[in-house]
C-alpha positions in Angstrom: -37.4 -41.7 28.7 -36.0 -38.6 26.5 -33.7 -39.6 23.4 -30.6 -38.0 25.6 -31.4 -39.8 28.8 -31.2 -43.2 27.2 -27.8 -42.5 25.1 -26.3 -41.7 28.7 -28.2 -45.0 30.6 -26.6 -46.9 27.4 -23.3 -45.6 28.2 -23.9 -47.0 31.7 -24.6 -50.1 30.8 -21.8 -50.8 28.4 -19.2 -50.0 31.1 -22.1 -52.2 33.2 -21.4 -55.3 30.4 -17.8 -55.2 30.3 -17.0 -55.8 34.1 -20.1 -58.4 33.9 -18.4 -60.5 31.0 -14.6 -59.8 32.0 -15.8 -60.9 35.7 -17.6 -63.8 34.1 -14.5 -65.1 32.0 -12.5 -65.4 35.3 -15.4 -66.9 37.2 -15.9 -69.4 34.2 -12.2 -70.1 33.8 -12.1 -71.0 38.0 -15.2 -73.1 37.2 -13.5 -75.2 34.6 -10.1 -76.2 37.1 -13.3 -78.4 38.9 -15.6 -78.8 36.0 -14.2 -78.7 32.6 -17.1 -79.0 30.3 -17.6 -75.8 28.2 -20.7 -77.4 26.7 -22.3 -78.0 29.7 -21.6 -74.4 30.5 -23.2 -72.5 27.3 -25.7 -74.8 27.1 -27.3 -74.0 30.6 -26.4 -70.0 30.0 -27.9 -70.0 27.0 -31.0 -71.9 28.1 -31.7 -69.6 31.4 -32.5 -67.0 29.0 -35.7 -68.0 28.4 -36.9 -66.9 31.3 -37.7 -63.4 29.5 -40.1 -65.0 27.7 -42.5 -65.2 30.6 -41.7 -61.9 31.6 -42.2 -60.3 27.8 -45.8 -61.8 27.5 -47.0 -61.1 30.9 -45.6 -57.3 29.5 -47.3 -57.5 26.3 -50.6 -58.8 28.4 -50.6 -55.8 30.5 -50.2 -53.4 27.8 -52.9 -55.2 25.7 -55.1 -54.6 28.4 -54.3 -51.0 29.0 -54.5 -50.3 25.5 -57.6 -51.5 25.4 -58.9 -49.8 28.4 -57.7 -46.4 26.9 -59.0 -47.3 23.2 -62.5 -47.5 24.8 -62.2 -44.2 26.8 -60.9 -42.8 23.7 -63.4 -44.2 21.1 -65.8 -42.4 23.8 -64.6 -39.2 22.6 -64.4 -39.7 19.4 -67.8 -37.8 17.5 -67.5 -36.7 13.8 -66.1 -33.1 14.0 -65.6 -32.8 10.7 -67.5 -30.0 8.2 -70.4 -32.5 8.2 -71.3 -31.6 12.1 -72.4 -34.7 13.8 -72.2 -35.7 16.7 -72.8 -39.4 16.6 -69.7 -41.8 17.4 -68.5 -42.8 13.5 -69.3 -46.2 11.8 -67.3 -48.2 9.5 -69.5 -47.6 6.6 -70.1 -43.8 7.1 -66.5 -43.6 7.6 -65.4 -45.0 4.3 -67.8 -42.9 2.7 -66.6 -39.7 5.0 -62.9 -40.0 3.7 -64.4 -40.4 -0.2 -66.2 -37.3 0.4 -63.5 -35.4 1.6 -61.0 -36.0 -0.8 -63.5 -35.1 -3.4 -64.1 -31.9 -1.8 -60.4 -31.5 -1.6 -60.1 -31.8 -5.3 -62.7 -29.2 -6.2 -61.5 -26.3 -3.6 -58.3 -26.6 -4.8 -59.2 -26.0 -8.1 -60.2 -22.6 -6.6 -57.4 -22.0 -5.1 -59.0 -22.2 -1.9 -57.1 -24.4 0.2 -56.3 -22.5 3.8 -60.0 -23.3 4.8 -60.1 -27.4 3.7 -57.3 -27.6 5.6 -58.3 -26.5 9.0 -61.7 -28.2 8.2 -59.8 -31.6 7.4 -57.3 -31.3 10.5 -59.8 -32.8 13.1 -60.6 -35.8 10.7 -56.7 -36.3 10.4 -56.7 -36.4 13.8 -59.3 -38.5 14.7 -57.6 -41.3 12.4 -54.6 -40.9 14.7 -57.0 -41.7 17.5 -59.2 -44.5 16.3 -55.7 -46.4 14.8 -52.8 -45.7 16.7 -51.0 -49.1 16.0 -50.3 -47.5 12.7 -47.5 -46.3 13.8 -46.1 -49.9 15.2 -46.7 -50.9 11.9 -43.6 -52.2 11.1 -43.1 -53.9 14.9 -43.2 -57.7 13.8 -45.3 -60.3 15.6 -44.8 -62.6 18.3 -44.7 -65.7 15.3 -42.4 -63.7 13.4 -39.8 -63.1 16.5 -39.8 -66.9 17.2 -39.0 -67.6 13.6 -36.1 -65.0 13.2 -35.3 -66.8 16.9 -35.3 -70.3 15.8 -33.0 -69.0 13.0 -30.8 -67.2 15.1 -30.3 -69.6 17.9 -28.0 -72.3 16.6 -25.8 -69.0 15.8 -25.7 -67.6 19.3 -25.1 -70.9 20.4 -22.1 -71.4 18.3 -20.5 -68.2 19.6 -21.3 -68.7 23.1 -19.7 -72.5 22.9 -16.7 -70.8 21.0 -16.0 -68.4 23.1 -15.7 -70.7 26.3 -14.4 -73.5 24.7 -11.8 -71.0 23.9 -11.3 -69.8 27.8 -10.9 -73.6 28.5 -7.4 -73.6 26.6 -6.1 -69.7 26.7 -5.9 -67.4 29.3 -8.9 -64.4 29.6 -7.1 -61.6 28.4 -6.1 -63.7 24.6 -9.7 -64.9 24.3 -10.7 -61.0 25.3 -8.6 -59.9 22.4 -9.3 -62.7 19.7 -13.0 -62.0 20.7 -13.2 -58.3 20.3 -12.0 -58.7 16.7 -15.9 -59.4 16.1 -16.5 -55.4 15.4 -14.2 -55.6 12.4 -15.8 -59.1 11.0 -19.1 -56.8 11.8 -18.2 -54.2 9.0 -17.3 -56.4 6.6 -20.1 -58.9 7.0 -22.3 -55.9 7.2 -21.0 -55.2 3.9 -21.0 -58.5 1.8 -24.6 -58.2 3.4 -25.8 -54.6 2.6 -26.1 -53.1 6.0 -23.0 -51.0 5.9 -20.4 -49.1 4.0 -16.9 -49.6 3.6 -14.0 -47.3 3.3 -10.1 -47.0 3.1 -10.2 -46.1 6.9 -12.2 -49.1 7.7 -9.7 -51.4 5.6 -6.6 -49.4 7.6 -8.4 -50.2 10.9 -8.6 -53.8 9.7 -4.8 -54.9 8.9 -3.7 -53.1 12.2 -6.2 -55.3 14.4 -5.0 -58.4 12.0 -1.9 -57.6 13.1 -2.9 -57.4 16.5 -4.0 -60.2 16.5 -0.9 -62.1 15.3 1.5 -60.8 17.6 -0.8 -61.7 20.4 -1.2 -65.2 19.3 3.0 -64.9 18.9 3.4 -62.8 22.2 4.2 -64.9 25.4 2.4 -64.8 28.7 3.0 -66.8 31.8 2.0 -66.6 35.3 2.8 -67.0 39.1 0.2 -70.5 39.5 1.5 -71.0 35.7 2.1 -74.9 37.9 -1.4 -75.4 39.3 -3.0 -74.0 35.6 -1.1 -76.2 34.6 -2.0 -79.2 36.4 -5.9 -78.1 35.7 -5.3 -77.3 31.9 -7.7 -74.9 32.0 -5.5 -71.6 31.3 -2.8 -73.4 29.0 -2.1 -71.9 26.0 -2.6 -73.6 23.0 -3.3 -73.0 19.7 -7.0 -74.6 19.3 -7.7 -72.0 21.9 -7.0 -69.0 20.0 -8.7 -70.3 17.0 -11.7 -71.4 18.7 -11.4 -67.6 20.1 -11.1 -66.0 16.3 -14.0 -68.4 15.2 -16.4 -67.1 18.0 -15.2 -63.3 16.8 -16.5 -64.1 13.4 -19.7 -65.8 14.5 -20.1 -62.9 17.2 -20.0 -60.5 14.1 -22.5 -62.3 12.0 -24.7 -62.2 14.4 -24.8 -59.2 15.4 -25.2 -57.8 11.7 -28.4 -60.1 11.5 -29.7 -58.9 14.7 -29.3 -55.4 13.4 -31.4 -56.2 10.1 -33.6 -57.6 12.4 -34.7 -55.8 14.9 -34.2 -52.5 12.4 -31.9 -49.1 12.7 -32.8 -48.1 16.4 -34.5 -51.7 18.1 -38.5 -51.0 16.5 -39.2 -53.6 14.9 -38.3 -56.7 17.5 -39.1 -56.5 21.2 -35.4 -57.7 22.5 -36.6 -59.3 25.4 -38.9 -61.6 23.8 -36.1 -62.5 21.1 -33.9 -63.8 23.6 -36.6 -65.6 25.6 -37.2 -67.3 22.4 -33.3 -68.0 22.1 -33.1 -69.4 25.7 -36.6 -71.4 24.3 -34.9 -73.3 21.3 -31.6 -74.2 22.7 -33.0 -76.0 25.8 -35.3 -77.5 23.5 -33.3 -78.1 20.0 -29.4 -78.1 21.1 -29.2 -81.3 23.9 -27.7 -83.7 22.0 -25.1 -81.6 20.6 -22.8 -82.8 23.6 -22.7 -86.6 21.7 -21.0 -85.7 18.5 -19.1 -83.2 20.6 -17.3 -86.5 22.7 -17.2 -88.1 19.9 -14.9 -85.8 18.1 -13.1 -85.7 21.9 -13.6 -81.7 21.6 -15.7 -82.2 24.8 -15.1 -84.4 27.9 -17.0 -87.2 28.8 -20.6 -85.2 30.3 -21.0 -85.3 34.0 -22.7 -83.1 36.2 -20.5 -81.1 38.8 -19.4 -83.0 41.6 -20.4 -80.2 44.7 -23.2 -78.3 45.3 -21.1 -75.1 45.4 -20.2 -75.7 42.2 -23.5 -76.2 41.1 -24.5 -72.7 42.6 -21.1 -71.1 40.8 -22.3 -72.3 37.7 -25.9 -71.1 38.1 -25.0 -68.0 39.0 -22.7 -67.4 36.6 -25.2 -68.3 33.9 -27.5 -66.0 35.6 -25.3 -63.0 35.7 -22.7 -63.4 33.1 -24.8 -64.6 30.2 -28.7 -63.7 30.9 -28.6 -60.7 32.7 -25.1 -58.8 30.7 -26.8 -60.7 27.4 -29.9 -58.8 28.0 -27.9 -55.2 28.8 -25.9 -55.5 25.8 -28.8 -55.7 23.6 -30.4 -52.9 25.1 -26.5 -50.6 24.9 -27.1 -51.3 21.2 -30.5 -50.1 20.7 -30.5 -47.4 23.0 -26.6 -46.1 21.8 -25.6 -47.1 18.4 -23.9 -50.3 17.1 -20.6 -48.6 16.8 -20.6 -47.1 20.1 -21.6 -50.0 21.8 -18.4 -52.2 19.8 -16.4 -49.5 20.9 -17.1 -49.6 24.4 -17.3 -54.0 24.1 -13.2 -53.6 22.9 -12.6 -51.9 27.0 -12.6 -55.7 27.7 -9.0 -55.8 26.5 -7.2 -53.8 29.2 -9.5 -54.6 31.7 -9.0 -58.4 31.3 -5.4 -58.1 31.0 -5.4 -56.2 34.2 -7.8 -58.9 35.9 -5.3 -61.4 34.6 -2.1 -59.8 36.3 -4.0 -59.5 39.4 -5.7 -62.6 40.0 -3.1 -64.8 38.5 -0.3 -63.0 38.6 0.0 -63.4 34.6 2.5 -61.2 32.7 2.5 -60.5 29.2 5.8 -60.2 27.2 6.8 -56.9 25.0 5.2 -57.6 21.7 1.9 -59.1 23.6 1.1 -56.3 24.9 1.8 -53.8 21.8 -0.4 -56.1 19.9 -3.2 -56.1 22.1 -2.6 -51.8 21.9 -2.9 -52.7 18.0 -6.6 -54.3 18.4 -8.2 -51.8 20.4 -6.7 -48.8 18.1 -8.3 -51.0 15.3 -11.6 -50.5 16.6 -11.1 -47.0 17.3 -10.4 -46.2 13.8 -13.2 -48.2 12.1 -15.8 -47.0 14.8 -14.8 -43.2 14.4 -14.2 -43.8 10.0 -17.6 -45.1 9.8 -19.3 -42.4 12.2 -17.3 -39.6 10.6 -19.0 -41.1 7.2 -22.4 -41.7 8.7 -22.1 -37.6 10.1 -21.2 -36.1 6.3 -23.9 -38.0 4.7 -21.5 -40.7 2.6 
């Protein structure tokens, strides 16, 4: 797939992401009028992830095996067409001392000033390198051991931010935990700063007092809805403030991850295989974070735990985790390496009108004056820092 082709398949998926997750935030805020346990929720989300980590070995066993298929074909091929004119396939001793020779031929011609000739003469031994150790260029491509330590390390993280976030849709309506959320671009530069992966500017620092801003007047701003009675009654839209905190706390833990994914998995996705990363998220937190839910009650964050009383229910909630957290997960990963970082943060902040749109249609929400200007105030926030720093990254600074 050409460079160009992907940029416009990440684009698709971006748009792709952000009708997943907004549709998922409703869907998850339904579930929680019959099953109020956010917990329960991330936890089986996050889990069902693992499931790439079949699918990324069973990938990484098929291409061992072509590889190895075409490095025998190959090595076939492969005679000594150098100056020394054999034709016998090349050993590891005679090879050593091939490459010896030929720099020390090198050394004298130059001295000459004969050099056109050695270097047609050493081009077909440059190539057959190429050919006899092409992982060279996947050099930098870590292992399987080293992906399941960065994803042990990373997993109480994600975890964090994915428990945030709907523990923050328990108690606040979509469109407020869309906006607190999409803040996590702006905690992304600076973290990425204090850290060393980006720059910062006086646009950047602009962009970040307006979102701030935001921010405040849409924790200020009032909103209430048509079935304001039956939320209500459910407590699973009411406003409170816990809600909007837990919502800023899962922006900030959004952005740290994502910087340490980025110095992870390196400028443009090379060095990690994404799928396998996540499998080994999914791996660790059905295996590490169970017993999170008892300290959880016993600070009375989290309800009592009890699995949902229906089967429909149970098939809402698996399919939610399915869709709204592996499968969108997975395609926002893939926006990042296949766009850019910035482009993809951009494109996350369309979440903002988009939910508050789902919001007055499905619940007939409205949103008061200064509610609304301040939500206008986060997503121009992200436009400036996203278009300061690629304006930078264009001249060079």
């Amino acid at each position: 797939m050409g460079s160009s082709l992907k940029y416009r398949a990440g684009l698709c998926l971006i748009v792709a992401v952000v009708l997943i997750w907004v549709m998922s935030a409703e869907v998850t805020q339904g579930i929680f009028t019959k099953y109020k346990h956010p917990f329960a929720i991330t936890y089986l989300g996050a889990s069902l992830m693992v499931i790439y980590l079949p699918l990324s070995l069973l990938k990484d066993f098929i291409y061992n095996i072509m590889r190895r298929r075409s490095g025998s074909s190959t090595a076939s091929k492969i005679k000594t067409k150098s100056s020394f004119g054999g034709s016998a396939p090349l050993k590891s001793g005679e090879f050593q001392k091939m490459l010896e020779m030929e720099s020390q031929k090198t050394e004298v011609i130059n001295y000459t000033d004969v050099s056109i000739p050695v270097l047609e003469e050493t081009k077909p031994l440059i190539c057959g390198i190429g050919e006899i150790d092409g992982s060279v260029l996947k050099e930098q491509e870590l292992t399987t051991k080293e992906i399941a330590t960065y994803g042990l390390y990373l997993c109480p993280l994600w975890f964090v931010t994915e428990y945030l976030s709907n523990a923050a849709l328990a108690r606040t309506s979509v469109a407020s935990t869309t906006v607190l959320s999409s803040t996590s671009g702006l905690f992304t530069l600076f973290i990425g700063v204090l850290l060393g992966q980006d720059s910062i500017n006086a646009a950047k620092v602009i962009a970040v007092f307006i979102s701030m801003a935001g921010v405040v007047m849409t924790t200020m701003g009032q909103t209430w809805a048509s079935d304001e009675s039956e939320v209500g009654n459910s407590g699973a839209t009411q406003r409170t403030l816990l809600g909007d905190m837990f919502g800023l706390m899962s922006a900030i833990a959004y952005g740290l991850f994502t910087v340490l994914l980025k110095k992870f998995c390196g400028e443009e996705g090379e060095k990690v295989d994404v799928q396998k990363l996540f499998g080994y998220l999914g791996l660790f937190t059905l295996v590490t974070l169970w017993w999170l839910v008892w300290p959880l009650t016993a600070l009375g964050i989290e309800p009592k735990f009890s699995l949902p009383h229906s089967a429909r229910v149970d098939e809402v909630v698996l399919a939610n985790g399915l869709i709204g957290s592996v499968l969108s997960d997975y395609f926002w990963a893939l926006s990042v390496v296949w766009t850019t970082p910035l482009v993809a943060t951009l494109g996350m902040s369309l979440t903002i009108p988009i939910a508050m749109v789902a919001d007055m249609v499905i619940h007939g929400r409205h949103y008061s004056a200064v509610y609304i200007l301040g939500s206008v105030q986060v997503f121009s926030g992200f436009v400036i820092a996203n278009l300061a720093d690629r304006f930078s990254r264009s001249l060079g600074l």
